[in-house]
PyMOL CGO cylinders between C-alpha atoms (Angstrom):
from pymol import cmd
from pymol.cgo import CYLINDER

trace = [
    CYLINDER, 5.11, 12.71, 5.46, 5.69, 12.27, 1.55, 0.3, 1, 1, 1, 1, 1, 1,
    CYLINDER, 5.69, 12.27, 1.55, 5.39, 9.42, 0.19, 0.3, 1, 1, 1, 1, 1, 1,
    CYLINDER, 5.39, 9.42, 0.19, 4.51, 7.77, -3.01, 0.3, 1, 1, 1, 1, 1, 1,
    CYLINDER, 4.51, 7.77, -3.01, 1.22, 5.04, -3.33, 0.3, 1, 1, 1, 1, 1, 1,
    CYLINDER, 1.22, 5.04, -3.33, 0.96, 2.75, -6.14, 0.3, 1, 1, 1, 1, 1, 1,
    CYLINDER, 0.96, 2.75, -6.14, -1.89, 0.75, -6.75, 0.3, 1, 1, 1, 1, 1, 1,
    CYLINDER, -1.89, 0.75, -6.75, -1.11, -1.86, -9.40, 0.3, 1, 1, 1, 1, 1, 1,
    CYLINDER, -1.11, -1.86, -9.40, -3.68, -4.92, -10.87, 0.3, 1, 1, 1, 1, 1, 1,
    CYLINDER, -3.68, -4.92, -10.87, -3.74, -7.74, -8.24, 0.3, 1, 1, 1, 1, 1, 1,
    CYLINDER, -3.74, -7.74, -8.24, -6.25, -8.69, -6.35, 0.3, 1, 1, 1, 1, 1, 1,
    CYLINDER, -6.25, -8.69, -6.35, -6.72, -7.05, -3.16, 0.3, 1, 1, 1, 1, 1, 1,
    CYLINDER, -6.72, -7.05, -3.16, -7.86, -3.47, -3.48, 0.3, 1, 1, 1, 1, 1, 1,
    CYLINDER, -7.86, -3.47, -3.48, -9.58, -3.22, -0.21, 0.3, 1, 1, 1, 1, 1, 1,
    CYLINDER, -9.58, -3.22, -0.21, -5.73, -3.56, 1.52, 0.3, 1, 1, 1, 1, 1, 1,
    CYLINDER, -5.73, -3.56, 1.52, -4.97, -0.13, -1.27, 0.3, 1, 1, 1, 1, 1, 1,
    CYLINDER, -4.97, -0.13, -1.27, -8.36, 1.59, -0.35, 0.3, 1, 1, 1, 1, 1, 1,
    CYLINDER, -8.36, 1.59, -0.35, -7.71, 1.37, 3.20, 0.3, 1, 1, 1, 1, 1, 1,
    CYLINDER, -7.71, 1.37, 3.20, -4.30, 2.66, 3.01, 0.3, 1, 1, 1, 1, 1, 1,
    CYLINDER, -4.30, 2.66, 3.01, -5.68, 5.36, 1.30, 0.3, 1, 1, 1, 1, 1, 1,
    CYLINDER, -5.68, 5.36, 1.30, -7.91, 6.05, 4.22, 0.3, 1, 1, 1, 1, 1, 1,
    CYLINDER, -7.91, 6.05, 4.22, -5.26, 5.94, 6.33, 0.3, 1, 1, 1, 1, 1, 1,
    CYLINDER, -5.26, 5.94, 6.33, -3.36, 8.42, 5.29, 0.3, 1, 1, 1, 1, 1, 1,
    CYLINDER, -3.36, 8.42, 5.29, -6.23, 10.83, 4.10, 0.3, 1, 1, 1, 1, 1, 1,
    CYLINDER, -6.23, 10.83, 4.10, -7.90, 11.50, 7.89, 0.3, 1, 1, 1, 1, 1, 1,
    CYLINDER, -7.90, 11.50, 7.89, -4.87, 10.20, 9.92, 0.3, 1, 1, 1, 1, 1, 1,
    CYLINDER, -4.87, 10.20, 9.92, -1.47, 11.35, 8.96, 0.3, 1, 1, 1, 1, 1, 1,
    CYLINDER, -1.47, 11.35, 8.96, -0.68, 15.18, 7.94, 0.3, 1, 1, 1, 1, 1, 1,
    CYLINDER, -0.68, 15.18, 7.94, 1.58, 15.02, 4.62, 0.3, 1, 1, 1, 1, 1, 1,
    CYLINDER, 1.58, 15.02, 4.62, 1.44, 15.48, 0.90, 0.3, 1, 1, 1, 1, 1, 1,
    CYLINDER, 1.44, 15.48, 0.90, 1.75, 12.20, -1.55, 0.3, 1, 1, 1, 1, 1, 1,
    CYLINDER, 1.75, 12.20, -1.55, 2.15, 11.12, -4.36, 0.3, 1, 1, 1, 1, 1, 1,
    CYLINDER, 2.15, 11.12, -4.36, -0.52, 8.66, -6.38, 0.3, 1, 1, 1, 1, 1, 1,
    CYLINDER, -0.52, 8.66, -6.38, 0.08, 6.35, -9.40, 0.3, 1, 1, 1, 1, 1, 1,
    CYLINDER, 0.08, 6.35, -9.40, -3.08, 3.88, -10.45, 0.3, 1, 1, 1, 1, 1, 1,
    CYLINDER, -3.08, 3.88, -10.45, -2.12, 1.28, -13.21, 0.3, 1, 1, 1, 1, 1, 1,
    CYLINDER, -2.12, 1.28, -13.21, -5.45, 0.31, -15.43, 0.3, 1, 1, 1, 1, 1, 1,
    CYLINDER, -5.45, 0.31, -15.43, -5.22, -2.67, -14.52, 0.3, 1, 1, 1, 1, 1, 1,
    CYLINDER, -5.22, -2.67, -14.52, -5.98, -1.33, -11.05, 0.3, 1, 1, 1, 1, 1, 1,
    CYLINDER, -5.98, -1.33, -11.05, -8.95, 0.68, -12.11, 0.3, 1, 1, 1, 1, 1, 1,
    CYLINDER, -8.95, 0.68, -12.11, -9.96, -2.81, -13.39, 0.3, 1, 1, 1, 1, 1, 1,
    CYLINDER, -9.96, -2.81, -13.39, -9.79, -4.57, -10.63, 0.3, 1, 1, 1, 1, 1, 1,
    CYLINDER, -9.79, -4.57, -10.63, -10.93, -2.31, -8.01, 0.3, 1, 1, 1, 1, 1, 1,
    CYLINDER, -10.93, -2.31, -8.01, -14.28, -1.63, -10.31, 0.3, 1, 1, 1, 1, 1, 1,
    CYLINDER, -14.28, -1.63, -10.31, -14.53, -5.65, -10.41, 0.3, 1, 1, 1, 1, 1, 1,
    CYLINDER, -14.53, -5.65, -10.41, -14.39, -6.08, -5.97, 0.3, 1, 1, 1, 1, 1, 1,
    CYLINDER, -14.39, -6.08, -5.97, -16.39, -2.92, -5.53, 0.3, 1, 1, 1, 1, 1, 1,
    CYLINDER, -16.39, -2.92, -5.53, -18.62, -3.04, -8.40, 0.3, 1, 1, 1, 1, 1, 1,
    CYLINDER, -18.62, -3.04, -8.40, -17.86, 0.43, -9.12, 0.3, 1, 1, 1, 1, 1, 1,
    CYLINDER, -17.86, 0.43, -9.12, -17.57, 1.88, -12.09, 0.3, 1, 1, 1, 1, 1, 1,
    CYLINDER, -17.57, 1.88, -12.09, -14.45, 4.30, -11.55, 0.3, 1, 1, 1, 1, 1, 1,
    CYLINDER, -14.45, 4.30, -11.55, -12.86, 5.85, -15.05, 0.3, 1, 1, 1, 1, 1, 1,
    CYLINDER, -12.86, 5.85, -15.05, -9.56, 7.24, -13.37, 0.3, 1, 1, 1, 1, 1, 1,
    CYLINDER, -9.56, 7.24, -13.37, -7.47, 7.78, -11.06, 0.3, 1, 1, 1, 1, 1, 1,
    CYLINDER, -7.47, 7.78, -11.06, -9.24, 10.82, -9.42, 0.3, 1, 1, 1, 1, 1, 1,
    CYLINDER, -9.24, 10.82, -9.42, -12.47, 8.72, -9.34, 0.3, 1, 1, 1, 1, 1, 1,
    CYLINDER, -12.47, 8.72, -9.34, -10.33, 6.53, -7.17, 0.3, 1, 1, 1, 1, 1, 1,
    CYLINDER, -10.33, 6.53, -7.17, -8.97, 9.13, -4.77, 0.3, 1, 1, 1, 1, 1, 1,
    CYLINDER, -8.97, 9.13, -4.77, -12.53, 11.18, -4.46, 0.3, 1, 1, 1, 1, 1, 1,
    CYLINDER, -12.53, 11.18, -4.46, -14.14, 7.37, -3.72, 0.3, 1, 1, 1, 1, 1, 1,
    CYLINDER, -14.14, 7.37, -3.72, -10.91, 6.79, -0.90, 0.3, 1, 1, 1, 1, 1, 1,
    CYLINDER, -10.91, 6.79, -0.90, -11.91, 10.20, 0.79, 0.3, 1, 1, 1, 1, 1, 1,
    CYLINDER, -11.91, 10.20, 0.79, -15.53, 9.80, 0.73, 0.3, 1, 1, 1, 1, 1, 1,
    CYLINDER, -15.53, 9.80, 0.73, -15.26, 6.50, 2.99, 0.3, 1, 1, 1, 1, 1, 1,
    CYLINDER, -15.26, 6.50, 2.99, -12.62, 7.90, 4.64, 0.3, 1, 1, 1, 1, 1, 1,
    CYLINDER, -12.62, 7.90, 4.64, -14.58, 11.37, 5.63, 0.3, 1, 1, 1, 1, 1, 1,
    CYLINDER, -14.58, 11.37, 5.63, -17.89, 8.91, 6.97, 0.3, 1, 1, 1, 1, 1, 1,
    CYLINDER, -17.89, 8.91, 6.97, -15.24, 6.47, 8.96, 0.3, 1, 1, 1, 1, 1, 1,
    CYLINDER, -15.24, 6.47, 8.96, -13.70, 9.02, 11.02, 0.3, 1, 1, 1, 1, 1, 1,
    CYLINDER, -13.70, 9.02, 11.02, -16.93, 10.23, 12.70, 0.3, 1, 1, 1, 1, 1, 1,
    CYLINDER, -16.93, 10.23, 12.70, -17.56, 13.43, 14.10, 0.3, 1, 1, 1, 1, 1, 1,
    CYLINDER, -17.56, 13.43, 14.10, -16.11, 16.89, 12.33, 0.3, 1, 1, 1, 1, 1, 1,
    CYLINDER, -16.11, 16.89, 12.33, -13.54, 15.03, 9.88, 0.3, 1, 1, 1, 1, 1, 1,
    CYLINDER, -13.54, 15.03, 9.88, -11.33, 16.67, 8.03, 0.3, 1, 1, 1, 1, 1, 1,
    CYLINDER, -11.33, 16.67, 8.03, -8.46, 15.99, 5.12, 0.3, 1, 1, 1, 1, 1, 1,
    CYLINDER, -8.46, 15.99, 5.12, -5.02, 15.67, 6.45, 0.3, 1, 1, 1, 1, 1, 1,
    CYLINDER, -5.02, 15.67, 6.45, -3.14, 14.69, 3.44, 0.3, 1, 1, 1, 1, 1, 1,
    CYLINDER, -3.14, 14.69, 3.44, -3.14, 15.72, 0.38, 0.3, 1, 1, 1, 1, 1, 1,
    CYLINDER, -3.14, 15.72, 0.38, -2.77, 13.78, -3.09, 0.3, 1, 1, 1, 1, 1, 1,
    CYLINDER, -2.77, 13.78, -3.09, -1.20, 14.34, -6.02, 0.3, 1, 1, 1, 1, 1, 1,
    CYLINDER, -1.20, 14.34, -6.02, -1.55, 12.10, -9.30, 0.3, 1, 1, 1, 1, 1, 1,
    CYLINDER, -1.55, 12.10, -9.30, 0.68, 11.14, -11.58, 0.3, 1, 1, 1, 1, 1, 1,
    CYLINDER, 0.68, 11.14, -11.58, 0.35, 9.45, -14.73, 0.3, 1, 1, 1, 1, 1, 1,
    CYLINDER, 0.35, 9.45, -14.73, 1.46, 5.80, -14.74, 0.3, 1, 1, 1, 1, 1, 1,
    CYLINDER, 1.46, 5.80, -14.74, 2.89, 6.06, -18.18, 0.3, 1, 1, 1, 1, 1, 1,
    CYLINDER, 2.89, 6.06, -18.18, 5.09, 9.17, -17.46, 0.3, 1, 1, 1, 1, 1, 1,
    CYLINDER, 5.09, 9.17, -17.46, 7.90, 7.99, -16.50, 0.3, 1, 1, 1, 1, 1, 1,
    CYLINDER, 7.90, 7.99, -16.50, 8.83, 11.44, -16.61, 0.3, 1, 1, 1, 1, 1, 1,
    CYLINDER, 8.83, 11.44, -16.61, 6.83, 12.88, -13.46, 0.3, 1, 1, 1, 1, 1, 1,
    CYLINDER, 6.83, 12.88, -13.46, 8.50, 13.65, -10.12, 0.3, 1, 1, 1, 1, 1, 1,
    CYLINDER, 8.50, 13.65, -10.12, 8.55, 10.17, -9.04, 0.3, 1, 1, 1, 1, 1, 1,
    CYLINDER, 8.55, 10.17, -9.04, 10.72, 9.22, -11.27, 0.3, 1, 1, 1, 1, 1, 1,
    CYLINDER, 10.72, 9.22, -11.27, 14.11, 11.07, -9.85, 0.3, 1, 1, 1, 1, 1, 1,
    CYLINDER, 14.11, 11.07, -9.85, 16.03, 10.50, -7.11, 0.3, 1, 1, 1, 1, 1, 1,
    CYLINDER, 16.03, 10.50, -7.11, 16.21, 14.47, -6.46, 0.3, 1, 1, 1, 1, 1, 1,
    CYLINDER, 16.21, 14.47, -6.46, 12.02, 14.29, -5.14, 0.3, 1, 1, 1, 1, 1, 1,
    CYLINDER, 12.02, 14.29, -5.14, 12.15, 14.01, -1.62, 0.3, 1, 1, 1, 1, 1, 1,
    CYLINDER, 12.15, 14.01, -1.62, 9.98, 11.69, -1.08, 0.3, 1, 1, 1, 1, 1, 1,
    CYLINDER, 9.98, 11.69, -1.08, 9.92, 9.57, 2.32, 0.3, 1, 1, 1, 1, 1, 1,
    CYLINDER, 9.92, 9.57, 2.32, 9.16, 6.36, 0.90, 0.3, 1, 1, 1, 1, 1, 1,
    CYLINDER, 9.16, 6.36, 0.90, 6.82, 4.32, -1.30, 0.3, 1, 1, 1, 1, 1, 1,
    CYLINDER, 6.82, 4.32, -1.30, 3.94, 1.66, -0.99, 0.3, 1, 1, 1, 1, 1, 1,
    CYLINDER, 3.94, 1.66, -0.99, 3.12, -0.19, -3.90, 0.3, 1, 1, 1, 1, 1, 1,
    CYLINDER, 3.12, -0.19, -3.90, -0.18, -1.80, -2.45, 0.3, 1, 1, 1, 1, 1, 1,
    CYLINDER, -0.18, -1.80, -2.45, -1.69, -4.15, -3.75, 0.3, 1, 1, 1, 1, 1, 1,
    CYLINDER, -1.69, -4.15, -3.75, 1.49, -5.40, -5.68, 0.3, 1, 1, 1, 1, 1, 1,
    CYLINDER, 1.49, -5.40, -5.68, 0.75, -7.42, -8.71, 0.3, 1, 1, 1, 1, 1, 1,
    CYLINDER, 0.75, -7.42, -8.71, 3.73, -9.84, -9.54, 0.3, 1, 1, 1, 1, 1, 1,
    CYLINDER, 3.73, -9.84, -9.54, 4.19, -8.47, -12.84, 0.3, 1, 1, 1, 1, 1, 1,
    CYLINDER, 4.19, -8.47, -12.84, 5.13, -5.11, -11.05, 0.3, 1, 1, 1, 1, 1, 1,
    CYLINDER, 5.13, -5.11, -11.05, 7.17, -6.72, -8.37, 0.3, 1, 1, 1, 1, 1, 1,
    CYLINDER, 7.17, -6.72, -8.37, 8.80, -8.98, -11.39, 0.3, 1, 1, 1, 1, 1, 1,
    CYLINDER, 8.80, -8.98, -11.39, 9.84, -5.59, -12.86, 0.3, 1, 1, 1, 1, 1, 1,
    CYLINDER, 9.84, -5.59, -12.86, 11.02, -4.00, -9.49, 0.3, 1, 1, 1, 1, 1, 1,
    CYLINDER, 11.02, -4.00, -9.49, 13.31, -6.70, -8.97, 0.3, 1, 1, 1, 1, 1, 1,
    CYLINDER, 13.31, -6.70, -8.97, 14.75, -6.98, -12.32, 0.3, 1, 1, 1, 1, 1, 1,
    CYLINDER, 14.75, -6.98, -12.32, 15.51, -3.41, -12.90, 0.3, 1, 1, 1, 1, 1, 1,
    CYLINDER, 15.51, -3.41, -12.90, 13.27, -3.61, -15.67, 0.3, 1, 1, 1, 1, 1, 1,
    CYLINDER, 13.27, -3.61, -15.67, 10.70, -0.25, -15.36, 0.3, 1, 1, 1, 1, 1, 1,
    CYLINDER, 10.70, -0.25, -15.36, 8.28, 0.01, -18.02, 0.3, 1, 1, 1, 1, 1, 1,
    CYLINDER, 8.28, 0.01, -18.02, 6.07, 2.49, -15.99, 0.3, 1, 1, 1, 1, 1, 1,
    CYLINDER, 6.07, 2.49, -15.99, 5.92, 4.96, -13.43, 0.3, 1, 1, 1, 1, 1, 1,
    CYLINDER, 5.92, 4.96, -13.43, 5.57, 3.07, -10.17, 0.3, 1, 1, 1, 1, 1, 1,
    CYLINDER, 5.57, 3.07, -10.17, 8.02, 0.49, -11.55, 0.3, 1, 1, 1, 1, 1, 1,
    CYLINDER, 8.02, 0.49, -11.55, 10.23, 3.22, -12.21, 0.3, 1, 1, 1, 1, 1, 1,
    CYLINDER, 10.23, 3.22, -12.21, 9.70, 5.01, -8.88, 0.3, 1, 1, 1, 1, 1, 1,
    CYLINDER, 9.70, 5.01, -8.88, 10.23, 1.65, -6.89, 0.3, 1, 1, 1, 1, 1, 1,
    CYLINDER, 10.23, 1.65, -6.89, 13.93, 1.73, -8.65, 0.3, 1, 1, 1, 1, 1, 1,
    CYLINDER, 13.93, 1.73, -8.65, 14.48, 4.78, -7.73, 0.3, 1, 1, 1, 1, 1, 1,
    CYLINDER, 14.48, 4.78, -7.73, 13.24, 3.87, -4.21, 0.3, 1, 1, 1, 1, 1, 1,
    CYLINDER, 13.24, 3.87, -4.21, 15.71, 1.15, -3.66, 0.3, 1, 1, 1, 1, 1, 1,
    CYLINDER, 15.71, 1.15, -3.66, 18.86, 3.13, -5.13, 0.3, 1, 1, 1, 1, 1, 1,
    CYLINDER, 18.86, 3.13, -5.13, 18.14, 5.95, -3.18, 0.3, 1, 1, 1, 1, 1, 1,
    CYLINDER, 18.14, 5.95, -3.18, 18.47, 3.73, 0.35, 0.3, 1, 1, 1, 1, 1, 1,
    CYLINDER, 18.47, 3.73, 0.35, 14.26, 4.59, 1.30, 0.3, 1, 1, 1, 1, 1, 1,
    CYLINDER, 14.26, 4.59, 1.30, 11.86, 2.33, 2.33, 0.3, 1, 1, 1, 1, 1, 1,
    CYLINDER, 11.86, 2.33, 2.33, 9.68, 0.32, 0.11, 0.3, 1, 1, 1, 1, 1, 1,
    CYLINDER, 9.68, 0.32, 0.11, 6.95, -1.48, 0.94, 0.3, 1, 1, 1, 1, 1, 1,
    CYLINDER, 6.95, -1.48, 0.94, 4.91, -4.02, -1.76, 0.3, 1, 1, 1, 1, 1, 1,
    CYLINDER, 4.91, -4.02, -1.76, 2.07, -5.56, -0.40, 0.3, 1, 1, 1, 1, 1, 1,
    CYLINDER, 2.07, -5.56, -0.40, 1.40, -8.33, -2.74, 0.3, 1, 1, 1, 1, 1, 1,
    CYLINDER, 1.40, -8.33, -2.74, -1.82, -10.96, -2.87, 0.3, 1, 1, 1, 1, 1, 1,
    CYLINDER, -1.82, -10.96, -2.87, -1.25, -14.23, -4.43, 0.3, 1, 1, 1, 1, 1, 1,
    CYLINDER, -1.25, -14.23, -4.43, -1.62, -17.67, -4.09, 0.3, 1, 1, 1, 1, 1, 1,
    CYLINDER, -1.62, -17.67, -4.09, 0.40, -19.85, -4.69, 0.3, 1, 1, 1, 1, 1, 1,
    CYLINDER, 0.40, -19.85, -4.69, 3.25, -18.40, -4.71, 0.3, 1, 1, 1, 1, 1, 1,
    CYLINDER, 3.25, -18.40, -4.71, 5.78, -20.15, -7.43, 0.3, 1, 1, 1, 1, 1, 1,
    CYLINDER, 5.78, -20.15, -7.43, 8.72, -20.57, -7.45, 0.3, 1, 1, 1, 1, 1, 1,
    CYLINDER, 8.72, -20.57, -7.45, 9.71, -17.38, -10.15, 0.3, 1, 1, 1, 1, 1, 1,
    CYLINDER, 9.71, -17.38, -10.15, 7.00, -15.22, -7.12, 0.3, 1, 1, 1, 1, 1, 1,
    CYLINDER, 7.00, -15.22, -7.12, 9.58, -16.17, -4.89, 0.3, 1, 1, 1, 1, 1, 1,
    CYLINDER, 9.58, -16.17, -4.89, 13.32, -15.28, -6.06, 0.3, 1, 1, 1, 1, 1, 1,
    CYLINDER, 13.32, -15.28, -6.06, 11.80, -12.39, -6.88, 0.3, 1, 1, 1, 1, 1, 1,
    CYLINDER, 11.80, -12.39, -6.88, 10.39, -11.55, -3.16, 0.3, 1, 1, 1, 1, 1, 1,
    CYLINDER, 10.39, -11.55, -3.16, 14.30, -12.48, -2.67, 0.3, 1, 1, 1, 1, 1, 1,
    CYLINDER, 14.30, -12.48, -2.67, 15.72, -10.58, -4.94, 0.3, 1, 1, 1, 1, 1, 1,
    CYLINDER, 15.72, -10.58, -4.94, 13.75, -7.11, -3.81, 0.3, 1, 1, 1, 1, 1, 1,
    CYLINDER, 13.75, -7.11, -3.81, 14.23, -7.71, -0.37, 0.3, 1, 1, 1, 1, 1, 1,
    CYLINDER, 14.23, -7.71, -0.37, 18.20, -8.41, -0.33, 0.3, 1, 1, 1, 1, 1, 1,
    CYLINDER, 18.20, -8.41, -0.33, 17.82, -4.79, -2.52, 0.3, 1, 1, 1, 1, 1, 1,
    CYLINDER, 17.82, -4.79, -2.52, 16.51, -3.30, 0.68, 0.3, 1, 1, 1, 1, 1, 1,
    CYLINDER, 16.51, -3.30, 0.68, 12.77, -3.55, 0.21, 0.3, 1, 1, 1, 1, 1, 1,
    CYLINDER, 12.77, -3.55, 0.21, 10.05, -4.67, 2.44, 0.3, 1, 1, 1, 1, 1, 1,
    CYLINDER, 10.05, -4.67, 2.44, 7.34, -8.01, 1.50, 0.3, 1, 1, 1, 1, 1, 1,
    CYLINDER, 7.34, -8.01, 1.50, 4.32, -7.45, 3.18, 0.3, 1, 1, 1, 1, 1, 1,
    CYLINDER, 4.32, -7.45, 3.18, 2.06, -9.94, 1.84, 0.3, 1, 1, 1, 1, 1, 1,
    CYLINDER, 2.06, -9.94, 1.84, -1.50, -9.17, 2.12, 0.3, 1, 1, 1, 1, 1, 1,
    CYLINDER, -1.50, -9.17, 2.12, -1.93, -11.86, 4.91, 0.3, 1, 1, 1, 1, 1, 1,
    CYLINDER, -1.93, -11.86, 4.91, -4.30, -10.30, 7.55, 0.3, 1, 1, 1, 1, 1, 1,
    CYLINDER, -4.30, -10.30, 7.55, -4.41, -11.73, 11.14, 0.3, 1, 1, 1, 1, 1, 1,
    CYLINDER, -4.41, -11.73, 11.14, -7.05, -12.46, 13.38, 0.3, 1, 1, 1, 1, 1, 1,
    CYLINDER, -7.05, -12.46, 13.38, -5.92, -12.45, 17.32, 0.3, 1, 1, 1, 1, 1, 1,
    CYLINDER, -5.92, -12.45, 17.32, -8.09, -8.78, 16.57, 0.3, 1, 1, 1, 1, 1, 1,
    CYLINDER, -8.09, -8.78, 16.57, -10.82, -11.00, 15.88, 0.3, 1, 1, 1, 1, 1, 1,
    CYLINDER, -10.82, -11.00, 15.88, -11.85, -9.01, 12.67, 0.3, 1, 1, 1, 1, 1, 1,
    CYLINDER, -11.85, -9.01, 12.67, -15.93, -8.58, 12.35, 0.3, 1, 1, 1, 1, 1, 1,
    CYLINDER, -15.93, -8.58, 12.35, -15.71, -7.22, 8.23, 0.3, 1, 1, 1, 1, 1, 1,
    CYLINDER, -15.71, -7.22, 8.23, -13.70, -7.37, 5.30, 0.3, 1, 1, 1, 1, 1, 1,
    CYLINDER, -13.70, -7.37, 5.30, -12.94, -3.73, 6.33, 0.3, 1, 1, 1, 1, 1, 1,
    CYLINDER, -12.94, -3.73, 6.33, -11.35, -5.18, 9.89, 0.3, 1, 1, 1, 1, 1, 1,
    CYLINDER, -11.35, -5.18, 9.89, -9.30, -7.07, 7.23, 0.3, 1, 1, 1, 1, 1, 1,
    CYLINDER, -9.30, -7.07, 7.23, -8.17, -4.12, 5.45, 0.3, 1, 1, 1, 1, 1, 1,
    CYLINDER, -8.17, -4.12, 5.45, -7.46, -2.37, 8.45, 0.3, 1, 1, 1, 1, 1, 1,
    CYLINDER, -7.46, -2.37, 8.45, -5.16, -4.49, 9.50, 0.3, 1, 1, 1, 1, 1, 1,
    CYLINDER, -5.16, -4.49, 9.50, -3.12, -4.41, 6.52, 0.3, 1, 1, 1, 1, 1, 1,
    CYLINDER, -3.12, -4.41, 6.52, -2.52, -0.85, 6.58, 0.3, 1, 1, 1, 1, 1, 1,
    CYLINDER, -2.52, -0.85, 6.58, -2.32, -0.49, 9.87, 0.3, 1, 1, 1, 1, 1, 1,
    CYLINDER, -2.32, -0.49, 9.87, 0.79, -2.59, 9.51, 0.3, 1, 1, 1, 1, 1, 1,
    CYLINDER, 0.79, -2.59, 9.51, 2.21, -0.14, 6.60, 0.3, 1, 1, 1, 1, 1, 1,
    CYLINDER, 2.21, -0.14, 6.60, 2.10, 2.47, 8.50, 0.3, 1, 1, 1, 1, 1, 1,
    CYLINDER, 2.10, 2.47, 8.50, 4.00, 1.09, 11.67, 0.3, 1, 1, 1, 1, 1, 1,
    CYLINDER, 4.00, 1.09, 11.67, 6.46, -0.14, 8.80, 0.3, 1, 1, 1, 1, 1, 1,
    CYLINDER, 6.46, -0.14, 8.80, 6.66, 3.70, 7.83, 0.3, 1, 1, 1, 1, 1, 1,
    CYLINDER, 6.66, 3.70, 7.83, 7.75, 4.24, 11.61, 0.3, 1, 1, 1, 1, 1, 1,
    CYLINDER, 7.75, 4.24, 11.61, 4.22, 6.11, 11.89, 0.3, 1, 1, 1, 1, 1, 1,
    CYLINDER, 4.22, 6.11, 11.89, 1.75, 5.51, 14.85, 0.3, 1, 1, 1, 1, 1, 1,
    CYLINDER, 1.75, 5.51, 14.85, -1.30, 3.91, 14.05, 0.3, 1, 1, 1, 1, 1, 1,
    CYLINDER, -1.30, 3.91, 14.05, -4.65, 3.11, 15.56, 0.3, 1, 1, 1, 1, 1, 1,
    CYLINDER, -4.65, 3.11, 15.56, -6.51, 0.52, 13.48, 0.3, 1, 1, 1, 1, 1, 1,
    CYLINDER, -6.51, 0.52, 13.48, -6.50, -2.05, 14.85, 0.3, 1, 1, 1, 1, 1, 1,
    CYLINDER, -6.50, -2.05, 14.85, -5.32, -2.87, 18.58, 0.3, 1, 1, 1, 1, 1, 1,
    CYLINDER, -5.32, -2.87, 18.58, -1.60, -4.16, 18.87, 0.3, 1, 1, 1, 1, 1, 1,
    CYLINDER, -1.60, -4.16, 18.87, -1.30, -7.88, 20.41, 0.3, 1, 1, 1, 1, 1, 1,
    CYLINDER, -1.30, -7.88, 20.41, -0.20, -7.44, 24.13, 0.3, 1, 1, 1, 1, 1, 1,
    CYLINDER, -0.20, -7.44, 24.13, 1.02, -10.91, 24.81, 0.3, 1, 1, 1, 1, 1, 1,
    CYLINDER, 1.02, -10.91, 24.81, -0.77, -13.61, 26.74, 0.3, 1, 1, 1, 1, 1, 1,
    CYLINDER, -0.77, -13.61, 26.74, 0.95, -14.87, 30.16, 0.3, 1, 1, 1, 1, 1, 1,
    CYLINDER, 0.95, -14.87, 30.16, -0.28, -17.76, 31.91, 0.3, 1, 1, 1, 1, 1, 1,
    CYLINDER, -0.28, -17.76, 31.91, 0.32, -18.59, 35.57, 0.3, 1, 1, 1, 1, 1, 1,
    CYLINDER, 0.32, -18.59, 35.57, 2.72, -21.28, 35.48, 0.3, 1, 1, 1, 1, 1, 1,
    CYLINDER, 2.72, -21.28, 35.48, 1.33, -24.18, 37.93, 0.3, 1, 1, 1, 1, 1, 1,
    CYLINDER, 1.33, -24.18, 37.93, 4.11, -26.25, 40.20, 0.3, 1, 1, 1, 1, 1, 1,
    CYLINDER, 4.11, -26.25, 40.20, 3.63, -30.16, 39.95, 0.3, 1, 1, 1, 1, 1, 1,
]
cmd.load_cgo(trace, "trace")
């Protein structure tokens, strides 16, 4: 699996950090990773870290990922990073075979971009490139409320073929941490990616005996 991960400035960076996990200990592949600033920002300000780059990112993303998965862990998938100003890099041409790309958390200055055509960056660029080349893209954006401008442009990306996940967790897997939460979130990427996951249970139904009068 190749895909390509953006991680952009909203609000919401446990939902990127646990795709990140994911991936790293549970799906064999080689990626590609674009962090915005703003991202660094924001993940420092929810995880009182101080982070100073990409890579600090990544190394922090393995590190939980490695003590989550228990016994003997190991690195399945491997990260690349690419500078979110080069719009330049690999990402940027329809000739990478890439599988797809998450943009998670999606800020709705990126997804504005993305749905105008307008790409001022990497991942904006990549997303383009994305759509035209018929993959999947998934943006996972938090915000609230949504106005009306939020919402053409949901519209307008997904009648181009991409996928709105908003970062709306559920709770029939009656969550027990703000991890649980995360979980969830990109647990549901990665059935959107058509891959398998297992983190958190899938809802079975609930059948009740139907009593005569």
């Amino acid at each position: 699996m190749s895909l390509i991960i953006g991680l952009t400035g909203a609000s919401g960076s446990l939902y990127g950090l646990h795709l990140l996990q994911a991936l790293l200990t549970g799906v064999a592949g080689r990626s590609t990773l674009i962090v915005s600033p703003a991202a660094i920002r924001v993940f420092n300000q929810e995880f009182d870290t101080a982070l100073e780059n990409p890579l600090d990112l990544l190394r922090y993303a393995t590190e939980r990922a490695l003590q989550a998965a228990g016994s003997s862990p190991s690195v399945l998938h491997d990260f690349d990073i690419a500078d979110y100003r080069d719009i330049g890099a690999r990402p940027a041409s329809g000739s990478a075979p890439y599988h797809g790309m998450v943009i998670c958390p999606c800020s709705m200055k990126t997804m504005a971009g993305i749905a105008a055509g307008y790409t001022s960056n990497l991942i904006e660029r990549a997303a383009d490139v994305t759509l035209k080349e018929r993959r999947r893209l998934i943006v996972v954006p938090r915000e609230a409320p949504y106005s009306l401008i939020h919402l053409r442009n949901m519209t307008a990306l997904t009648e181009a073929g991409g996928i709105v996940l908003p970062a709306s967790p559920a709770f029939y897997q009656k969550p027990q941490s703000f991890d649980d939460l995360g979980r969830f979130i990109a647990g549901r990427i990665l059935a959107l990616l058509g891959l398998s996951q297992n983190l958190f249970p899938a809802w079975e139904g609930e059948t009740k005996a139907i009593q005569n009068p």
